[in-house]
C-alpha positions in Angstrom: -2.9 -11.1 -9.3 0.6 -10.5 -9.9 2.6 -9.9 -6.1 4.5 -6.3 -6.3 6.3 -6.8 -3.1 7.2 -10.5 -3.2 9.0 -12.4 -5.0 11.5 -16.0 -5.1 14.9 -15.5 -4.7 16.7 -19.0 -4.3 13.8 -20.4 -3.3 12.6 -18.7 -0.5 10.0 -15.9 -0.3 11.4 -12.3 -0.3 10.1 -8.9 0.4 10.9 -5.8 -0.9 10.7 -3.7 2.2 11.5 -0.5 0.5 9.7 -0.8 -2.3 6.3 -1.7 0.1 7.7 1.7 2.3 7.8 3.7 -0.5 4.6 2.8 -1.9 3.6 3.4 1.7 4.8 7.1 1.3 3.2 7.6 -1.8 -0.4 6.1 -1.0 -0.5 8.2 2.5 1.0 11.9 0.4 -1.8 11.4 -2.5 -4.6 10.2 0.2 -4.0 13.5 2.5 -3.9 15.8 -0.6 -6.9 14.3 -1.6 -8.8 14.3 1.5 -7.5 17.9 2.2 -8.2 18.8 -1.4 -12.5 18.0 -1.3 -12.0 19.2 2.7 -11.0 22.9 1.0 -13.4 22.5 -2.2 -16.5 22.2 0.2 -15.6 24.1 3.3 -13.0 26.4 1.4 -10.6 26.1 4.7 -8.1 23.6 6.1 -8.6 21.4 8.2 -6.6 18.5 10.7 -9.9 16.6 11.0 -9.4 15.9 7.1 -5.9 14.6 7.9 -6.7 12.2 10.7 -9.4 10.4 8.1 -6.8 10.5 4.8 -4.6 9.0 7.7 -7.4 6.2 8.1 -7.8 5.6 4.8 -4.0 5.6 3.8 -3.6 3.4 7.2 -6.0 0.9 5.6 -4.9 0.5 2.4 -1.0 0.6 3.5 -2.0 -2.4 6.4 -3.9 -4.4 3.3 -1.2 -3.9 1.4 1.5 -5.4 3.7 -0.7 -8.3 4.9 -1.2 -9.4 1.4 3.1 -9.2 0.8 3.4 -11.1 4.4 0.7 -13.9 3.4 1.9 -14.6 0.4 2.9 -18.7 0.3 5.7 -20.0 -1.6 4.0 -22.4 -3.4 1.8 -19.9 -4.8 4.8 -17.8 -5.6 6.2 -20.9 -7.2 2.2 -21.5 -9.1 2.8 -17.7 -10.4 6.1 -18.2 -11.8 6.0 -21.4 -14.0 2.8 -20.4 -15.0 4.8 -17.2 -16.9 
């Protein structure tokens, strides 16, 4: 699987912070309007308890998300990029 937020730059491993961030702001706006979205379709209100679990979900995605970027090895980096 390709790496989004990594990649080799002289060498060494590099993140993209703002790109992972962003994606970060994107993944927790579409999870809360989801989770608020059903919340309303079944109990035709708002509700805060819907946020707190799209904030759970979004929390575990995001924190998947950046442990994959931060696990990342160069030499697999290296593996994924002659193999191109």
């Amino acid at each position: 699987m390709k790496p989004y937020f990594v990649s080799i730059r002289e060498g060494r491993r590099v993140i993209h912070w703002p790109r992972l961030m962003g994606f970060a702001a994107v993944v927790f706006a579409a999870t809360a309007v989801a989770v608020e979205g059903l919340w309303y379709l079944v109990a035709h209100t708002l509700s805060t308890g819907a946020l707190v679990v799209a904030v759970v979900i979004a929390a575990l995605i995001v924190i998947r998300a950046v442990i994959r970027a931060l696990s990342y090895q160069e030499e697999e980096l290296e593996m994924m990029v002659e193999s191109r």
